[in-house]
KOLMARZA-544126 format. One record per residue (C-alpha): x, y, z. Coordinates in Angstrom, 3 decimals, always signed. Each point is the difference from the previous one (the first is absolute). Layout:
<lumdos>
X|Y|Z
...
</lumdos>
This chain:
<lumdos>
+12.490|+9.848|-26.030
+0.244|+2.795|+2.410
-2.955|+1.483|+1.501
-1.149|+3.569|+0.233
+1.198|+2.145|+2.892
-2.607|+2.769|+0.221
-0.534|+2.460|+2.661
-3.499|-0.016|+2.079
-1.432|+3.095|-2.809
+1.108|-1.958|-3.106
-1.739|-3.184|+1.604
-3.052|+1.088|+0.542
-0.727|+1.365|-3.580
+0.517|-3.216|-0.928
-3.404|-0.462|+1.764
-2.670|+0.429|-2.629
-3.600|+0.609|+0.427
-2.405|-3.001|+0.753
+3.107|-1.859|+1.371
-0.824|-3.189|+2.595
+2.852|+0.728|+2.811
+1.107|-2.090|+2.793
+1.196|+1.288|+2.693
+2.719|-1.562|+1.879
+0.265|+0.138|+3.495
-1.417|-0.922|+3.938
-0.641|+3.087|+1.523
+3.048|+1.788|+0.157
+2.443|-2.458|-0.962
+1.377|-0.944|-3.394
-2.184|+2.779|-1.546
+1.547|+1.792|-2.864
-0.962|+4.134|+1.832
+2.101|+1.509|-2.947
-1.968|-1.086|-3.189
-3.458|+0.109|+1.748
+0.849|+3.724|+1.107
+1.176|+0.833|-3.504
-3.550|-1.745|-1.955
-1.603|+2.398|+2.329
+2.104|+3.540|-0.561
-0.441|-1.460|-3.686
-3.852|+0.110|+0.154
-0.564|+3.370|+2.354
+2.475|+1.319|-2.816
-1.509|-1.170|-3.303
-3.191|-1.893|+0.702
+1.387|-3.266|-0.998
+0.666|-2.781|+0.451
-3.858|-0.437|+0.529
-2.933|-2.658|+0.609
+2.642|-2.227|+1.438
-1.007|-3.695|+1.787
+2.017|-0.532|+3.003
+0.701|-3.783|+1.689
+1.682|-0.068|+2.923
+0.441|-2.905|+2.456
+0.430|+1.172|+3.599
-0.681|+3.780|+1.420
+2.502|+2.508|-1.447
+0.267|+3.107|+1.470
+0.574|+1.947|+3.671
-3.685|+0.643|+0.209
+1.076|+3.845|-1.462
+1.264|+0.766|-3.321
+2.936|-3.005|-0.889
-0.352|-3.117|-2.075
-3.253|-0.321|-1.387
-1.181|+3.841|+1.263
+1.697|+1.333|-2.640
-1.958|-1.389|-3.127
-3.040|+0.661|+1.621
-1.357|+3.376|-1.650
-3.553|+0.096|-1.831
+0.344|-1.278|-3.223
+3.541|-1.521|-0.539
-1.323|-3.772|+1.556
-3.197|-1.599|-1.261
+0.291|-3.408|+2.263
+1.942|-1.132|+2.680
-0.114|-2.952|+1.420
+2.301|-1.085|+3.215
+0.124|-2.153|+2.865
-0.386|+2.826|+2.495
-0.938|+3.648|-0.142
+0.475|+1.183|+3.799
+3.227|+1.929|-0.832
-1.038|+1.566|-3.312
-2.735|+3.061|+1.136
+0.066|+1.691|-3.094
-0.851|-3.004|-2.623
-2.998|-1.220|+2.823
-1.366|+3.674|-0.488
-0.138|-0.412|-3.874
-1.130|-3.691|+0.816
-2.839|+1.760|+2.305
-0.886|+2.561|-2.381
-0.815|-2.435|-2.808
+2.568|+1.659|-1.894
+2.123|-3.402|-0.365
-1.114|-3.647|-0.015
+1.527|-2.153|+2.717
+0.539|-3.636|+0.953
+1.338|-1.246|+3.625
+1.271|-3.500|-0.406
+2.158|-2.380|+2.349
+3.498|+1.179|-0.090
+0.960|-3.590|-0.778
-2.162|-0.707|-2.743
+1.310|+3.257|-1.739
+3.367|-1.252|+0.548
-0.803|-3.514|-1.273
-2.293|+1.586|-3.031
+3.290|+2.018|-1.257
+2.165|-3.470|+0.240
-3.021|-1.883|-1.988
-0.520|+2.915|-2.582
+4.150|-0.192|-0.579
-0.327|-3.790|-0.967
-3.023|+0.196|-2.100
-3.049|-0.891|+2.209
-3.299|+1.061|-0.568
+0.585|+1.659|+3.786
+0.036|-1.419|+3.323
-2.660|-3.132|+1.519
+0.260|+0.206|+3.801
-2.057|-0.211|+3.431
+1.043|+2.965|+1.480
-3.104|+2.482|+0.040
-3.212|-2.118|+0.454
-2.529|+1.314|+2.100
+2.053|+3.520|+0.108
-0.823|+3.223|-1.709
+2.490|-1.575|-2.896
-2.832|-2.228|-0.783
-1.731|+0.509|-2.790
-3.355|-0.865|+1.966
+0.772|+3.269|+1.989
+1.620|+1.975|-2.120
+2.932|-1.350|-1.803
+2.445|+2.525|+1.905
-1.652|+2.997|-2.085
+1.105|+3.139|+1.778
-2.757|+2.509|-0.880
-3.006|+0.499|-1.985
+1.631|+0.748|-3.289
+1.682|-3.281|-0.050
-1.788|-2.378|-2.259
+2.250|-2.711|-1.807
-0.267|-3.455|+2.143
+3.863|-1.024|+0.313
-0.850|-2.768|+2.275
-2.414|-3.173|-0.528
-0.920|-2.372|+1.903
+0.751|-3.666|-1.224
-0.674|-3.635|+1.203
+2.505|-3.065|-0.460
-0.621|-3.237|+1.565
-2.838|+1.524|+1.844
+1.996|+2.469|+1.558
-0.205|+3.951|-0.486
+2.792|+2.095|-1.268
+0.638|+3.687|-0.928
+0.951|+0.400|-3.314
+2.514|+3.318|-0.124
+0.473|+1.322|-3.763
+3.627|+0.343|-1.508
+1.579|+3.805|-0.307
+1.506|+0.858|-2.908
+2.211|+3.221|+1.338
+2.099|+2.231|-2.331
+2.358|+1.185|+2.046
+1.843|-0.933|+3.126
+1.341|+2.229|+2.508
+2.391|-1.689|+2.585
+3.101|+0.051|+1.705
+3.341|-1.275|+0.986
+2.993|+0.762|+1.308
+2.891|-0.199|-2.581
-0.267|-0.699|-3.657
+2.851|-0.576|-2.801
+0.171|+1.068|-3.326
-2.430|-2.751|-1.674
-2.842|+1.273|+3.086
+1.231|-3.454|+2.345
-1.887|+1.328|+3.047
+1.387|-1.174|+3.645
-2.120|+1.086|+3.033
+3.316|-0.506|+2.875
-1.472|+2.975|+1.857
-3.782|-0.443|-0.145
-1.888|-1.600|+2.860
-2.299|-2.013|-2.470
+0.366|-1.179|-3.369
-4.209|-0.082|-0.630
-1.797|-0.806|-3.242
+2.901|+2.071|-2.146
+0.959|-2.799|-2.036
-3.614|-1.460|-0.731
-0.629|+3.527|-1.215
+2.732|+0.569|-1.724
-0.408|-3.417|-2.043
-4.135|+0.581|-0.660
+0.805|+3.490|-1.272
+2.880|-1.204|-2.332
-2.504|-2.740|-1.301
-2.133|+3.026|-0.720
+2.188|+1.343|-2.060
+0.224|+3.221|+2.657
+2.426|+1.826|+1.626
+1.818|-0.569|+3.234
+1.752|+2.253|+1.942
+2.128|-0.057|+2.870
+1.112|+2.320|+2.824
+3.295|-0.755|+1.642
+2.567|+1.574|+1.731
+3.159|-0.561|-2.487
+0.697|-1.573|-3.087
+3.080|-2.053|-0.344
+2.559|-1.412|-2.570
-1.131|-3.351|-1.964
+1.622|-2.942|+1.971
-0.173|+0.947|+3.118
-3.325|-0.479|+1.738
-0.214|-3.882|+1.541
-2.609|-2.047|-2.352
-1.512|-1.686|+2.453
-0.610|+3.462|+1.781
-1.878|+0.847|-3.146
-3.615|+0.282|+1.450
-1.568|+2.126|-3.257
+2.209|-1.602|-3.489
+0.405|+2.651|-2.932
-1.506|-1.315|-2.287
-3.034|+1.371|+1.857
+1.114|+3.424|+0.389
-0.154|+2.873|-2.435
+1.240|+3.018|+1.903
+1.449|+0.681|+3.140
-0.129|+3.168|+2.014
+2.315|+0.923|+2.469
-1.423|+1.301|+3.326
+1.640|+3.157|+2.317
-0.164|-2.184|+3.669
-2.963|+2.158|+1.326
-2.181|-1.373|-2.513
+1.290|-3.517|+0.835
-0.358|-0.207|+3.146
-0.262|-3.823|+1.542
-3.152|+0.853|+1.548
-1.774|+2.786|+0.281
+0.919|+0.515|+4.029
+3.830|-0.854|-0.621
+2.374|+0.619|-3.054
+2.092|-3.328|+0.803
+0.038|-2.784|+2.557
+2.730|-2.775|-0.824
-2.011|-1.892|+2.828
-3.347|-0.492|-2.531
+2.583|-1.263|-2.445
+1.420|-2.420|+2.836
+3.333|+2.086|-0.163
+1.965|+1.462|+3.042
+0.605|-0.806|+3.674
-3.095|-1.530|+1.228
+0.118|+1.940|+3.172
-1.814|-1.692|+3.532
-2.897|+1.931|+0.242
-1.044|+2.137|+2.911
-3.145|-0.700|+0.978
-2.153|+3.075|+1.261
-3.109|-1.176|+1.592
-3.019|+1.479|-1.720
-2.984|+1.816|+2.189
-2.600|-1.821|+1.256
-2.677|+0.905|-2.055
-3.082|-1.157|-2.407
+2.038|-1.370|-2.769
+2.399|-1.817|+2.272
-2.437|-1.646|+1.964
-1.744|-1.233|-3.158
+3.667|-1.342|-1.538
+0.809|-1.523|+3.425
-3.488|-1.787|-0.056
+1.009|-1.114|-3.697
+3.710|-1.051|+0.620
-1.393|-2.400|+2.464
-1.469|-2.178|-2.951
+3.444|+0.014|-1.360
+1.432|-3.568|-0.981
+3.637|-1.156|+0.357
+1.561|-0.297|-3.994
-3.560|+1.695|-1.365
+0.479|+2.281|-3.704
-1.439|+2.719|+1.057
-1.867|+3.577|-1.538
-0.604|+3.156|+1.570
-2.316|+2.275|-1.640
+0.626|+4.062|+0.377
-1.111|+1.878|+3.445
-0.912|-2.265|+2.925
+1.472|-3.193|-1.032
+3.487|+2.234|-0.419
+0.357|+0.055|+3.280
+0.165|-3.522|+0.858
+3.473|-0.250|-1.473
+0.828|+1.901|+2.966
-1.869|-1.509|+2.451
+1.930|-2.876|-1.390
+3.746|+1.569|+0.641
-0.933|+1.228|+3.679
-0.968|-3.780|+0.746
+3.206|-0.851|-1.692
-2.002|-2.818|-2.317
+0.358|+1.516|-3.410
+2.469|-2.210|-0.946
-2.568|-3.053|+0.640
-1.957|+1.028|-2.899
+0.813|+0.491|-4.135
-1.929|+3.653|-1.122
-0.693|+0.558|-3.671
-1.010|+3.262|-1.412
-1.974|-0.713|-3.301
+1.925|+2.041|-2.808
+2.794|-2.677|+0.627
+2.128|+0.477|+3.164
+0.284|-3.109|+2.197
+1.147|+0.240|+3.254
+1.535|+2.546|+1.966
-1.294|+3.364|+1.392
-3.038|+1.453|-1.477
-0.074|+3.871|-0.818
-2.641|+2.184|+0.637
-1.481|+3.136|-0.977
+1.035|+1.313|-3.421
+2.628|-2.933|+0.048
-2.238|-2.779|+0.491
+0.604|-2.882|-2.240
+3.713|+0.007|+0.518
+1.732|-2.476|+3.061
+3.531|+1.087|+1.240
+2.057|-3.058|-0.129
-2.516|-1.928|-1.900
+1.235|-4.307|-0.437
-1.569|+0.442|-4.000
-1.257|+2.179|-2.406
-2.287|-1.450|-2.822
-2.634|+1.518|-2.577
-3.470|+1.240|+1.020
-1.788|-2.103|-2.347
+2.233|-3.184|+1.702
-0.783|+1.207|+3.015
-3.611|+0.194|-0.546
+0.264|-3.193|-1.278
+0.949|-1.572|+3.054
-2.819|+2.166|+1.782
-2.590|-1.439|-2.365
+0.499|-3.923|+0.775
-0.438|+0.541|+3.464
+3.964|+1.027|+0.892
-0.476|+2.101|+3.059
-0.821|-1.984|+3.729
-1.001|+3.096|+1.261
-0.973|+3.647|-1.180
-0.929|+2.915|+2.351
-1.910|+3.295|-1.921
-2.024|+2.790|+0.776
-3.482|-0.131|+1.055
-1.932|+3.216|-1.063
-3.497|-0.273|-0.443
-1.909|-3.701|+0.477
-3.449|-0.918|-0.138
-2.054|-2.783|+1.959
+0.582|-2.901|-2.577
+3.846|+0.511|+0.735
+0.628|+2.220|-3.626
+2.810|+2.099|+0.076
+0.202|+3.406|-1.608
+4.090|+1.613|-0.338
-0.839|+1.596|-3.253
-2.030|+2.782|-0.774
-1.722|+2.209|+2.319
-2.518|+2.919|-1.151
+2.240|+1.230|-2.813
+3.119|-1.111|+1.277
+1.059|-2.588|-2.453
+3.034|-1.910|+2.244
+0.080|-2.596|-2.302
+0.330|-4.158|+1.342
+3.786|-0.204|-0.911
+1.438|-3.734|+0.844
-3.100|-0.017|+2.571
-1.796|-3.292|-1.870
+2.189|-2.038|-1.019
+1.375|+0.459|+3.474
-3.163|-0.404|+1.864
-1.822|-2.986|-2.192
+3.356|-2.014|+0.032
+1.713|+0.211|+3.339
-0.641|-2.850|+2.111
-0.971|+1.939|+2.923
-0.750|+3.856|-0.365
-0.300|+1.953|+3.111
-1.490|+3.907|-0.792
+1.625|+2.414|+2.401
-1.311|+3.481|+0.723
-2.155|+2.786|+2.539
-3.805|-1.497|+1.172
-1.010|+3.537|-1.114
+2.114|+3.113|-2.081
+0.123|+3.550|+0.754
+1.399|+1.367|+3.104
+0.383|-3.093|+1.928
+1.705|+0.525|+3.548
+0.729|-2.658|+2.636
+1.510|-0.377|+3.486
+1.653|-3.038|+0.243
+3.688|-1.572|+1.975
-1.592|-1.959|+3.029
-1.204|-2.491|-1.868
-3.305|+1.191|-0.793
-1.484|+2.092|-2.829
-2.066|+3.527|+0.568
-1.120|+1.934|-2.879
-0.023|+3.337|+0.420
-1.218|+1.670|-3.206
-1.620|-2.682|-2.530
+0.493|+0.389|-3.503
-2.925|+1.872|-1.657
-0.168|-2.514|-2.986
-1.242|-3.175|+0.171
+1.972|-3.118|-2.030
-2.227|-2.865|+0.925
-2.782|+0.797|-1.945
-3.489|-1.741|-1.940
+1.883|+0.106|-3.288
+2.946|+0.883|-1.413
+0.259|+2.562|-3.530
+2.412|-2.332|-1.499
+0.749|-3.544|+0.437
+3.858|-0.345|+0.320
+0.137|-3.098|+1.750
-2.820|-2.472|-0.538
-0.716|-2.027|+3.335
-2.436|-2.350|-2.448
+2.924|-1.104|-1.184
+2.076|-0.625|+2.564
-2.823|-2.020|+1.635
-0.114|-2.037|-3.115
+3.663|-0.388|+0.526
-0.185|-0.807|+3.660
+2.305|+2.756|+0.521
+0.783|+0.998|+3.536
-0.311|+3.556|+0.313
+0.587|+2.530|+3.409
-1.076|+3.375|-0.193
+1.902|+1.745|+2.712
-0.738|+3.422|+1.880
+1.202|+1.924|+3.419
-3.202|-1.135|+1.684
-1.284|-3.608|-1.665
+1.030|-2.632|-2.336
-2.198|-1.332|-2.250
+0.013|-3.264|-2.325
-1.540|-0.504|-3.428
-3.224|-2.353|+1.858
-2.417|-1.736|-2.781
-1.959|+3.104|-1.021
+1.380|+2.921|+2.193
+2.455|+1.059|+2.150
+1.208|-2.436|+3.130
+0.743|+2.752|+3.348
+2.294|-2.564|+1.379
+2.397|+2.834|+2.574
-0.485|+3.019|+1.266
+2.973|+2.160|+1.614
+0.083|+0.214|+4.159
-1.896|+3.053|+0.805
-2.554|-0.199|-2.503
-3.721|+0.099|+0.149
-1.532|-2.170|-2.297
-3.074|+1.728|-0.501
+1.020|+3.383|+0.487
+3.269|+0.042|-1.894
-0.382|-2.703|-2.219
-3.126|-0.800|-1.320
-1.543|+3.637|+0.371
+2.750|+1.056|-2.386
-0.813|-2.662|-2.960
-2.619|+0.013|-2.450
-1.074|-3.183|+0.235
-0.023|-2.646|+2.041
+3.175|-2.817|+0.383
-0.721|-3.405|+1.453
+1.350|-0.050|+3.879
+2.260|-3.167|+0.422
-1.077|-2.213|+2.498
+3.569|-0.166|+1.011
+0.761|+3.755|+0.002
+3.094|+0.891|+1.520
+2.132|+3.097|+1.344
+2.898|+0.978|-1.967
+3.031|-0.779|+1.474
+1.109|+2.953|+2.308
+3.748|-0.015|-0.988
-1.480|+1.473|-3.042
-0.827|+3.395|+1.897
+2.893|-0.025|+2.077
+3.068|+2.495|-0.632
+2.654|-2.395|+0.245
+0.662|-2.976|-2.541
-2.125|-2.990|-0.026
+3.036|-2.865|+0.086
-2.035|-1.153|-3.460
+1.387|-3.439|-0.738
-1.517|-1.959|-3.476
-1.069|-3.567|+0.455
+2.624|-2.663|-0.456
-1.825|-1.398|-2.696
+1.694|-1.066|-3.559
+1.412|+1.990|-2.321
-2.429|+0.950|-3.022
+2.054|-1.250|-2.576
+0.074|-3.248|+2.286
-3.824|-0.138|+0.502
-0.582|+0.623|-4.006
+2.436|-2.955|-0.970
-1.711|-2.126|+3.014
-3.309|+1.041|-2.197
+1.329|-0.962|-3.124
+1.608|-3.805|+1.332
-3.279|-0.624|+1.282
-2.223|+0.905|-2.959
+2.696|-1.868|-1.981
</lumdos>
């Protein structure tokens, strides 16, 4: 049976008021810009379609008016509820004004929780969340004031706790590909990810809803490779096909073979970055580095140890992962993170999440913005600023080391620095080491339970996750421990009785000759594990 070939206007009235919509999409990748843009001409035009719930995994958006931005008007959504909310200002305003209910869950669990609502579950039992905001004991991820319904409950089995995550039962699926053929047999040969398309696409059919698919061309029956087939058609009702500048790859580049592992893989020239802040905290992190380690870098900070990495001419040493599914290669940034160029594999979010979940990744590097004296993190919502905790905990509570990367203070900080020593010359006016944190992203209760090694790592100190606060265990060359240190914290760390001076190559302009340990491969050391439990 063929499927429906529509154009972005006749695929959005099929949008009907009251609809639950996912979203497809990780930020601006694999996001389907020309039906979104047409629901919303559709509504500023007629009003409809209105009182819409919205699901959406990862952040969507360029932090403007794409993606998400443009269903965000007063009255056309009702609910939304996503994995993060940093790049989508507009729908955090309604969120803010109490004009919408909101949720902020894990963006794993939402991935999982679409895979378990396609095959029937009640919804989706998991870990990830205790002890955060996500818990129902503080809060159970409710955005705002308006939000009332409890999605989340906490459960016990075998004497240990569990978050309970309800099923979704969407309507309608909005997602994308590259190339479909006359029964809607969706390939993806030019997108960076594949995502969660398929586990929506199969929980909205279930439904009984409507899926529908941007893609670049539509071919002849026959000629699209089966086992290229990432989205079948017998979960596909219409297809729309996109103009290229509303399907782009990202939303910084219209199309880079190199994130689909196509074209020359060219040597790359590497330019040495400046010697400031942010590279002295990466260079500080890259030094925990192990030989044959799965890596994660968060956004910002830990962004830049990938090139701290190629200057020291050791990125090869380690295997990165990006969590919507990329494994290995070169991490993007900016508004292309979440593709690699030249990645080795390419799987599904909620597969990749999976792997995140059972304790997967040796070693994961994120951003540390605001932290509190039992070790809490806060990355998610500041004031009114709803960033949302994307992949943040399932990476955090499940990484076997987790090393938070980021400025001692924020604001205007300015430092002299290239003789091996460290001189601030304008501290940041905010402080992130505070008494407590607004939001609990990352529980440090829990990783204590967990005997988790954590490293929280600034310009000036490093820190580790002690027994009921923070551990000072370095402080940078140049650096006055009252004066620049403790003065600028809220509370007070316990000093190590072996505190030490960061190692000066750090702060010098040239490269540190960074060498990992000759120690075993992690995939050795885990099957080592495994023979000797055995």
């Amino acid at each position: 049976m063929k499927t429906k070939v529509l154009t972005a206007l006749q695929a959005a009235a099929l949008i009907k008021n009251g609809d639950k919509v996912i979203l497809g999409g990780f930020i601006g990748a694999v996001v389907p810009e020309a039906i979104e843009r047409a629901i919303g001409e559709r509504f500023i035009n007629t009003g409809q379609p209105h009182s819409l719930e919205l699901y959406f995994t990862a952040g969507q958006g360029d932090g403007v008016d794409k993606a998400t931005n443009h269903l965000a008007h007063p009255g056309m959504v009702s609910m939304a509820c996503g994995g993060h909310w940093g790049l989508i200002p507009r729908l955090q305003k309604l969120a803010n004004e109490n004009k919408i209910q909101g949720y902020n869950f894990p963006q794993g669990v939402i991935a999982q929780l679409l895979r378990d609502s396609a095959a029937g579950k009640p919804g989706t039992l998991s870990h990830v969340g205790l002890g955060t905001f996500v818990d129902p004991r503080l809060g159970g991820g409710k955005i705002n004031a308006c939000t009332e319904e409890n999605r989340v409950s906490l459960m016990e089995i075998e004497g240990e706790e569990y978050l309970f995550y309800k099923r979704l039962n969407p309507t309608v699926a909005l997602i994308r590909g590259t190339t479909a053929d006359e029964n809607g047999n969706i390939t993806m040969e030019d997108e960076c990810l594949f995502l969660e398309n398929l586990a929506a696409a199969q929980l909205v059919t279930n439904m009984g809803g409507t899926v529908i698919v941007q893609v670049k061309r539509v071919v002849k029956n026959g000629e699209l490779d089966p086992q290229q087939v990432r989205i079948p058609g017998i979960f596909v009702n219409a297809v729309v096909i996109a103009e290229e500048s509303l399907h782009m790859q990202t939303f910084a580049e219209p199309m880079n073979p190199a994130y689909c592992g196509r074209g020359e893989k060219a040597q790359k020239a590497v330019k040495p970055r400046p010697l400031d802040a942010k590279k002295i905290i990466a260079r500080r992190a890259a030094m925990e580095l192990q030989r044959g380690a799965i890596l994660n870098y968060g956004i910002g900070v830990p962004e830049v140890i990938a090139q701290i990495t190629d200057e020291e001419g050791i990125t090869d040493q380690m295997i990165a992962t990006v969590e919507p599914g990329a494994i290995g290669g070169t991490p993007a940034g900016g508004l292309s993170f979440g593709a690699s160029a030249f990645p080795e594999a390419v799987i599904t979010q909620d597969q990749m999440f999976d792997f995140y979940d059972g304790g997967g990744i040796d070693q994961a590097f994120l951003g540390l913005a605001e932290c509190d004296q039992y070790g809490n993190l806060n990355v998610s919502k500041f004031g009114t600023k709803i960033a949302g905790c994307g992949g943040f905990i399932n990476i955090t509570q499940n990484a076997k080391q987790v090393f938070f990367c980021g400025t001692f203070t924020a604001g205007k900080l300015e430092i002299e620095t290239g003789n091996g020593e460290l001189s601030i010359v304008n501290d940041g006016h905010i402080s992130k080491l505070i008494n407590e944190v607004q939001q609990i992203t990352f529980s440090a209760d829990i990783a204590r339970r967990n005997h988790k090694p954590v490293l929280y790592i600034t310009e000036r100190a490093v820190f580790r996750l002690g027994e009921t606060t923070l551990e000072l265990i370095e402080i940078a060359p140049g650096m006055d421990l009252e004066n620049d240190i403790l003065a600028k914290m809220n509370f007070t760390p316990v000093i190590s009785h072996n505190l030490k001076t960061m190692d000066a190559r750090i702060f010098r302009d040239e490269p540190m000759g960074l060498t990992l340990p000759e120690t075993l491969d992690a995939p050795v050391q885990k099957a080592t594990k495994q023979a000797m439990i055995a």
